[in-house]
Structure formats: C-alpha cells, structure tokens
DRENNUGU-16209 format. One line per 8 residues: for each residue x, y, z of C-alpha. Coordinates in steps of 0.001 Angstrom, whole numbers. Example, Ala and Ser with C-alpha at 12.3 -4.5 7.8 and 13.67 -1.06 7.14 Angstrom:
<atoms>
12300:-4500:7800 | 13670:-1060:7140
</atoms>
This chain:
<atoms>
11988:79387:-43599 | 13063:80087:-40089 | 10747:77935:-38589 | 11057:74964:-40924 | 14458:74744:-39390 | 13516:75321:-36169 | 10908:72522:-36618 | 13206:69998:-38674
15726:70729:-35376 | 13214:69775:-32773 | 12151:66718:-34745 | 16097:65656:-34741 | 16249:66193:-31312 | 12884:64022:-30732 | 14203:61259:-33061 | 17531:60921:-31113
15792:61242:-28062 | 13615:58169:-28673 | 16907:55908:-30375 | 18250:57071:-27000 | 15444:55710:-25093 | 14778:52636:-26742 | 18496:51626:-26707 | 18386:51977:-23325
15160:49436:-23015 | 17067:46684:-25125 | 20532:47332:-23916 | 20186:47666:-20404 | 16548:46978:-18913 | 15239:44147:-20648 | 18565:41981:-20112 | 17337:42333:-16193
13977:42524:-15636 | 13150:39442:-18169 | 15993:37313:-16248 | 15797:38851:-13158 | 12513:40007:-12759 | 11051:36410:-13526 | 10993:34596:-10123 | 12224:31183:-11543
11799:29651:-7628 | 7730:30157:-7493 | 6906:31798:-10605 | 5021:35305:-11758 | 7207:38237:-11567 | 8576:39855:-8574 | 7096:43359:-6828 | 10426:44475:-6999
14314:44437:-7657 | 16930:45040:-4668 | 19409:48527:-6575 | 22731:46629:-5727 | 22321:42961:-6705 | 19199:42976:-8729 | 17864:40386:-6819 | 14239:39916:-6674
12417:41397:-3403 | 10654:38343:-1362 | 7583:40558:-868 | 3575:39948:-1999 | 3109:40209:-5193 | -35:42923:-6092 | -2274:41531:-8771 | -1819:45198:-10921
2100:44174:-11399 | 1699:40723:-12941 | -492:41723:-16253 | 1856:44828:-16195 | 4872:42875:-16211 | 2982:40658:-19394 | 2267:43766:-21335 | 5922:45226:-20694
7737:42175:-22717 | 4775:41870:-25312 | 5386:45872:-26524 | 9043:45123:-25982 | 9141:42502:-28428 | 6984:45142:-30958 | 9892:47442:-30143 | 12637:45127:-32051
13516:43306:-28508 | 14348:39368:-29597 | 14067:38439:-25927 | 11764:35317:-25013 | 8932:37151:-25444 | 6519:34204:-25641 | 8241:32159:-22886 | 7713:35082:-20751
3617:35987:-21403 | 2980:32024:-21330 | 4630:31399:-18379 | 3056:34863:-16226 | -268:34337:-17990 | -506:30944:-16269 | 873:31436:-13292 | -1142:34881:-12618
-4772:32983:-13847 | -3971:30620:-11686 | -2895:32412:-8342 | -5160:35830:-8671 | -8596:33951:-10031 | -11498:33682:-8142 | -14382:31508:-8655 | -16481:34413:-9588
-13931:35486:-12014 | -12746:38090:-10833 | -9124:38627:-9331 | -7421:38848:-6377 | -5579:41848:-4726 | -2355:39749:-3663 | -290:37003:-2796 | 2608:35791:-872
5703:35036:-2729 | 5151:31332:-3377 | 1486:32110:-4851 | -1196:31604:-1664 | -3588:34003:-914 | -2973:36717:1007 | -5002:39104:332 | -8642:38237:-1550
-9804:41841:-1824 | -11936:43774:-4608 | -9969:46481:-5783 | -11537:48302:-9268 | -7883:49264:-10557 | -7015:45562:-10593 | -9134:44538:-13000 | -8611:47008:-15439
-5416:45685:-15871 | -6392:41875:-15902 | -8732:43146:-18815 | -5610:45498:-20398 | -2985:42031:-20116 | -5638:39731:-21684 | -5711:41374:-24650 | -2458:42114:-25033
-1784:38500:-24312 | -3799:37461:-26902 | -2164:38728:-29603 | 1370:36897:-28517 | -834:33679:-27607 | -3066:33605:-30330 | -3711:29999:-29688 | -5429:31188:-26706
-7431:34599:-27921 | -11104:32803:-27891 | -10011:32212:-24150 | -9035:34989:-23084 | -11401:37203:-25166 | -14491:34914:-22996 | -12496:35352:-19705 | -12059:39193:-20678
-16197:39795:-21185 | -17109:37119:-18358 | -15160:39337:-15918 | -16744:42655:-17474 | -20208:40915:-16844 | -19370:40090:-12981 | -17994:43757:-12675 | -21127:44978:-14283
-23190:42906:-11789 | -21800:43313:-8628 | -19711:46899:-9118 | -21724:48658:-12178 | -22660:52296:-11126 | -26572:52861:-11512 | -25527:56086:-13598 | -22307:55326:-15257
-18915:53389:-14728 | -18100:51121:-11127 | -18067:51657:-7830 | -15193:50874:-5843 | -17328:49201:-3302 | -20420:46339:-2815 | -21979:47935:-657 | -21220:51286:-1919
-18667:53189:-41 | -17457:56444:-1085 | -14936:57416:-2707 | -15677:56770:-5799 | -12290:57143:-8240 | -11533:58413:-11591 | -7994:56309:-11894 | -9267:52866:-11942
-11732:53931:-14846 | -8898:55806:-16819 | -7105:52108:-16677 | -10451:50656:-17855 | -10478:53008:-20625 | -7246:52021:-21909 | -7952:48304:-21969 | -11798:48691:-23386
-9702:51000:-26552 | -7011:47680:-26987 | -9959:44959:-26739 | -11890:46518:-29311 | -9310:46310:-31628 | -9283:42524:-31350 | -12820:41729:-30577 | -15367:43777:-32711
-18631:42207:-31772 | -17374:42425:-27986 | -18936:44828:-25378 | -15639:47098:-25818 | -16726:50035:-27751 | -19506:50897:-25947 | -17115:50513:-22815 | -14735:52923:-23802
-17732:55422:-24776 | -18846:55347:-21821 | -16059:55922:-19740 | -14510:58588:-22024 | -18074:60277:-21240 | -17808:59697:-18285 | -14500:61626:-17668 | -15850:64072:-19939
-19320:65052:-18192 | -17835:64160:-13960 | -14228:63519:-13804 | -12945:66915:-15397 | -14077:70104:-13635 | -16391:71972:-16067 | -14594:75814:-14799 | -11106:74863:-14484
-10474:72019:-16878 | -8480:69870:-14542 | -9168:66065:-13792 | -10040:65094:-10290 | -9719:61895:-8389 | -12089:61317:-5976 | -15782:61636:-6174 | -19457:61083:-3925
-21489:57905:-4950 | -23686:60442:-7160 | -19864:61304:-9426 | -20154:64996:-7952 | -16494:65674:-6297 | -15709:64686:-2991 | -17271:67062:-387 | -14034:67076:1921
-10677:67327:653 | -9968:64353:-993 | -12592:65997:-3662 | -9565:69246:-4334 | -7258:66498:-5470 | -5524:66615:-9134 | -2513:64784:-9746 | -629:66125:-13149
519:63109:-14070 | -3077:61785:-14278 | -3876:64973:-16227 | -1180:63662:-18770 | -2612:60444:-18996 | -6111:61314:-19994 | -4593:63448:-22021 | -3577:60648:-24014
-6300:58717:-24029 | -9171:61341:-24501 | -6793:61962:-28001 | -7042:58305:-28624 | -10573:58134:-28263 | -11385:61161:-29495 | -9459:60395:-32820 | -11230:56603:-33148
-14078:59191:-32872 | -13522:61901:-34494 | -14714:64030:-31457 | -13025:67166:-31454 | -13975:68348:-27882 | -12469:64942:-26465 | -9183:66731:-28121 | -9606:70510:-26935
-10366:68569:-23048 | -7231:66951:-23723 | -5084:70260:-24663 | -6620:71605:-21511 | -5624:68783:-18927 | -1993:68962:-21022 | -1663:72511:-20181 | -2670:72106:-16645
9:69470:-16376 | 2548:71673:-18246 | 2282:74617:-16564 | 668:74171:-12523 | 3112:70244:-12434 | 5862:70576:-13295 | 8309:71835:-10590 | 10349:74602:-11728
13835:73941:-10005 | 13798:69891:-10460 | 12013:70196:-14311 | 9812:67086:-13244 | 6797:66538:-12763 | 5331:66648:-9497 | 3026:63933:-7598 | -344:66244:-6856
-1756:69680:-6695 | -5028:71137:-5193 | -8303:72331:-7354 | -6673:75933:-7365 | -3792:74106:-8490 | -1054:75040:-5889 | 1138:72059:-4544 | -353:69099:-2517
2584:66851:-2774 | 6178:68050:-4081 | 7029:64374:-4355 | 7702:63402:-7954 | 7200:60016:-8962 | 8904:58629:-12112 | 5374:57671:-13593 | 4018:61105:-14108
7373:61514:-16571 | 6589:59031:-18876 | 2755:60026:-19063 | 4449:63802:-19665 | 5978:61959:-22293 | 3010:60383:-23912 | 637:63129:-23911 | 3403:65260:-25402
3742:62412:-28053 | -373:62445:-28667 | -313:66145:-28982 | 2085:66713:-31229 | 712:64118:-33655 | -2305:66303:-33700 | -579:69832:-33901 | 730:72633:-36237
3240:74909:-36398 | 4083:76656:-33091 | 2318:74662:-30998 | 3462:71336:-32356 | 7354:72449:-31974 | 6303:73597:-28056 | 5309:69604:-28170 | 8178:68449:-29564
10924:70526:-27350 | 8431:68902:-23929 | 8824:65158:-25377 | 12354:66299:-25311 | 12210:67935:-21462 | 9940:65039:-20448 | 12223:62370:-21511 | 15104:63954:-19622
13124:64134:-16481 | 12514:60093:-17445 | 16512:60073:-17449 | 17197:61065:-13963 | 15783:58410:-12700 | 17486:56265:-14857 | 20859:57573:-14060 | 20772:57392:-10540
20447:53842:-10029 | 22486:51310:-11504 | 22143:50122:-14750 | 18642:48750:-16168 | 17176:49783:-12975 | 15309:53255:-11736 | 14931:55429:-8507 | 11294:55552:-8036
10741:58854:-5699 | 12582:61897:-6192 | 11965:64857:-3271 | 11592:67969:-3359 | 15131:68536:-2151 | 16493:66684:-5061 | 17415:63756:-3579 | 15761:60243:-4272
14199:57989:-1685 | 16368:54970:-1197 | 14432:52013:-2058 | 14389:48812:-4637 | 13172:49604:-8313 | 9838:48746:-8375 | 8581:46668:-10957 | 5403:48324:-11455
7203:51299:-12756 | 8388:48742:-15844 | 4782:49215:-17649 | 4816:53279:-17410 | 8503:53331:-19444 | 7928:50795:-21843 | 4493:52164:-22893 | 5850:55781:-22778
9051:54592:-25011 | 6884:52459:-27946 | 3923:55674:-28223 | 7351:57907:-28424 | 9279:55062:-31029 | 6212:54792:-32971 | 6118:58889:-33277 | 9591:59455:-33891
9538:56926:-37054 | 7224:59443:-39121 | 10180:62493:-38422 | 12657:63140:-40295 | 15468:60895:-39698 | 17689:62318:-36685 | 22060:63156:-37805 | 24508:61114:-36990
</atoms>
C-alpha cells in the first residue's frame, strides 16, 4: 500500500511537471520564436535570438537549424499550439530547399543571412536532419509527401554512394578521413524510425537496423557500457584521445532511441543497452552541486568538460520518459522522481533569461555564459516536452 502512494505521488508530480512545461511552450516560447524567430526580411529562421530585445542575430544560418526549426512548430502544433503551423513549415521548407540544395542533392553546411552560399561543405549530421524535417514535413504538407518522400531516398542514395561505410553506416569524409562519429548516425537513426512510419516500402527500416546495430556492436563499449564518439575508419575507437570521449547527454539520447527501436523490435538487449547508457548518464553526468547534467566525461568516466549545456537536460528528460514507460515498481518511481529532477535542471535555464528565451551554457561555477538563445536549442525542448506530454497523459491525472 505504501508504495502505491508513493507511486500515485510521483506520477502527480510528473503530470504537473509536464502541464508546467508545456504551458510554458504555448504561453511564452512559441509567441517568440514563431514571430520572432522567422526572419520576415530574407526568410528561413534565424541562428539565434539577441536575450534583451529578441531580435533575430544577423549571423549564417547552419543547415542543422532550419529542418530543426520545421520540426519544432510541426510537434508544437501536435502539442495543442494553434499557431500558424502550416504557414511556418511551408514557408522554411521552401526557403531551406531552395538555399541549402545542391545539384547532387545533398545539402549545404551554411549560408549568409540573405540566403547565398557561404559555406558548401559535407557535413554527415546535416543530413540527418534534412532526412528527420522531410518527414516530419510531410505529414503537415501532405500535398507534398510523394516529394519529399523521393527527395528523402534520392539523398539516402547519394549518401550511400559517395559517404556509405564499406562495413556499416557513413563516413564523415570522401576521401576517408578519420574520425569517424557516432552523433551524426544517432540523428540518422531518429529520422530512418519517423520515415518508416510514413513510407513502408522505403529503404527506412533496414536503415534504422542497421544503425541501431551499429551502435550496438561499435559505438557502445562492450566492458563498460558507455557510448563513445569518435572512432578509426575500421569503427574501433579512436586511438588518441578523442577515442576516451563520452558525453552523458548522448548516453541519454540513445537511450531513447535504442528503447524505441528496440520496442518496434521487440529486442530486449537494445533495452538492457539502453538501462546501461541511462545509468551511466545518471550516475558518472550529472554534477552533484549544480543537479545538471554535464557536457562530457572520459572512458573511466571522470569529468572532461564541467560545462553543462541545456541539451543534455532535455535528453535526461526523454530517456527518463522511455524508461519509465518500460519499468516496474521501484525502478519505474526512481524514473519518475529523474523526469521530475531533469525537468528542473530544463528550468534553470529557462528562468534565467527572459521570458520564452533560454541561457544556453551554464559553468561549473554556476553562472551562465552570456550569449543570445540559440535557436538550435528550440528542437531539444520541444521534442523533450511532447515524449514527456505524451507520457504524462497515461498517469493519473495530477491535483489541483
């Protein structure tokens, strides 16, 4: 009986953690970043917002922030927001097609303000995230999903071709040039699990299996259990010491997806990995005095970098969400009282910049790096709030 109530009491305090949350999406964050945010001068979305006036920052704009930006309003409008949801996607769809595409199909890595190329550069991590805002474009657009469902396999094909590992996965490089990275592919993963939702007979599922394996068999360390970044051409870890590197936040986020995939799969050792690289996170990155999680640790797991970044909250958040869905008793209300702690470390950076807006940096002193909110952040939160909204609607309902 004892712990039914303590259970029922950490569900109420998850439920009125995520009304708390979302309210603070609709309320305050949306009415900015979809006015705001939108650069009505050139078009596509600015890099970033100045704290005191909210004014766009006249700075290139990185190919990873515009599909960001586009997936950011779509889940928004899934979340109850009754913004201009389609006004927004149609409008950044166009506009980033038409500024990042290359004739070979694939993307660029940035461009000035006004849209010209600055910088025509490969880079892996973008196009996992062209690939992840397609498809999430084509549900808003759907008027346009045969188009963007051929752009989305066209540009898997040219990856394939010029960037497809002999083994497994992409190189970063053409010629190959170490080091090869685990984040790009964890980005991959994500979009290859949303396209094959939406396109059955596409080349998605066998994607996603492969990557998943991939992280599986290279990326985590067989002996310790945590994720790395970096790796040789041959996917063994990096010889010098870019190979020791494990971020926490990054062992959050495959977290998450290795219990997505593993659950569309039914595999349970994609779950027990995942438990692993959670309590890795939980208890070697999160920084004791600050109650955040930190920006990277070593293979033994002591500190690389104190810094902590407000990303690695909201993937604390969503791997805490994932877990609990797929836990009992003790270890599902240790789940529920992190989604709690993780959402509060969310919350400082919230609260110390005005309102709608976010600190980006916090160090290890406690005091945040002054800088504008940056709008790449905006994809992290809103994906972090809907997996925790979607969770909290199958708890019991939280008091008044």
């Amino acid at each position: 009986m004892a712990n039914e109530i303590h259970s029922a009491a950490a569900e109420t305090a998850v439920v009125k953690t995520a009304r708390k949350l979302l309210n603070w999406l609709i309320d305050d964050a949306l009415p900015v970043w979809s006015t705001k945010g939108a650069d009505r001068k050139y078009g596509g979305f600015y890099e970033a917002l100045e704290l005191q006036t909210s004014e766009g920052c006249q700075v290139p704009k990185r190919a990873r922030v515009q599909p960001r930006q586009i997936y950011g309003f779509i889940e928004a409008g899934r979340l109850g927001w009754n913004g201009p949801v389609r006004e927004l996607v149609a409008a950044g769809l166009d506009w980033y097609l038409e500024h990042y595409g290359l004739e070979d199909g694939l993307i660029a890595a940035a461009v000035a303000p006004d849209g010209a190329l600055i910088d025509g550069s490969f880079d892996l991590y973008n196009h996992s995230f062209a690939l992840f805002g397609m498809s999430q474009a084509a549900e808003v657009l759907p008027e346009r999903k045969t188009e963007l469902l051929a752009r989305s396999r066209d540009m898997l094909a040219m990856l394939r071709l010029q960037y497809g590992h002999a083994n497994s996965g992409f190189r970063e490089k053409n010629p190959d040039e170490a080091p090869l990275c685990s984040n790009p592919h964890m980005h991959m993963l994500e979009a290859a699990l949303a396209l094959e939702q939406i396109d059955a007979d596409g080349p998605w599922l066998a994607l996603s299996n492969e990557i998943a394996g991939l992280a599986m068999d290279c990326f985590i360390d067989p002996v310790s259990g945590g994720l790395r970044e970096f790796f040789d051409l041959d996917w063994s870890p990096m010889p010098d010491d870019r190979g020791r590197v494990m971020e926490p936040g990054h062992q959050f986020e495959w977290a998450w997806l290795l219990v997505k995939w593993g659950t569309l799969r039914s595999d349970a050792k994609a779950l027990q990995m995942a438990r692993r690289l959670y309590q890795i996170g939980e208890t070697r990155g999160i920084d004791t005095d600050r109650q955040v999680a930190i920006m990277a640790l070593n293979d033994d797991f002591s500190v690389r970098d104190p810094l902590a970044r407000l990303w690695g909250q909201t993937e604390w958040i969503k791997a805490a969400v994932a877990l609990a869905a797929h836990s009992t008793g003790i270890e599902r209300e240790a789940y529920l009282k992190d989604i709690v702690r993780s959402s509060d470390a969310l919350f400082l950076y919230f609260d110390a910049a005005p309102t709608g807006l976010w600190k980006d940096k916090l160090r290890q002193d406690g005091s945040f790096v002054d800088e504008p909110a940056p709008a790449s952040s905006f994809y992290h939160i809103v994906c972090a709030i809907a997996e925790l909204d979607r969770f909290a609607k199958t708890l019991v309902p939280a008091e008044n």
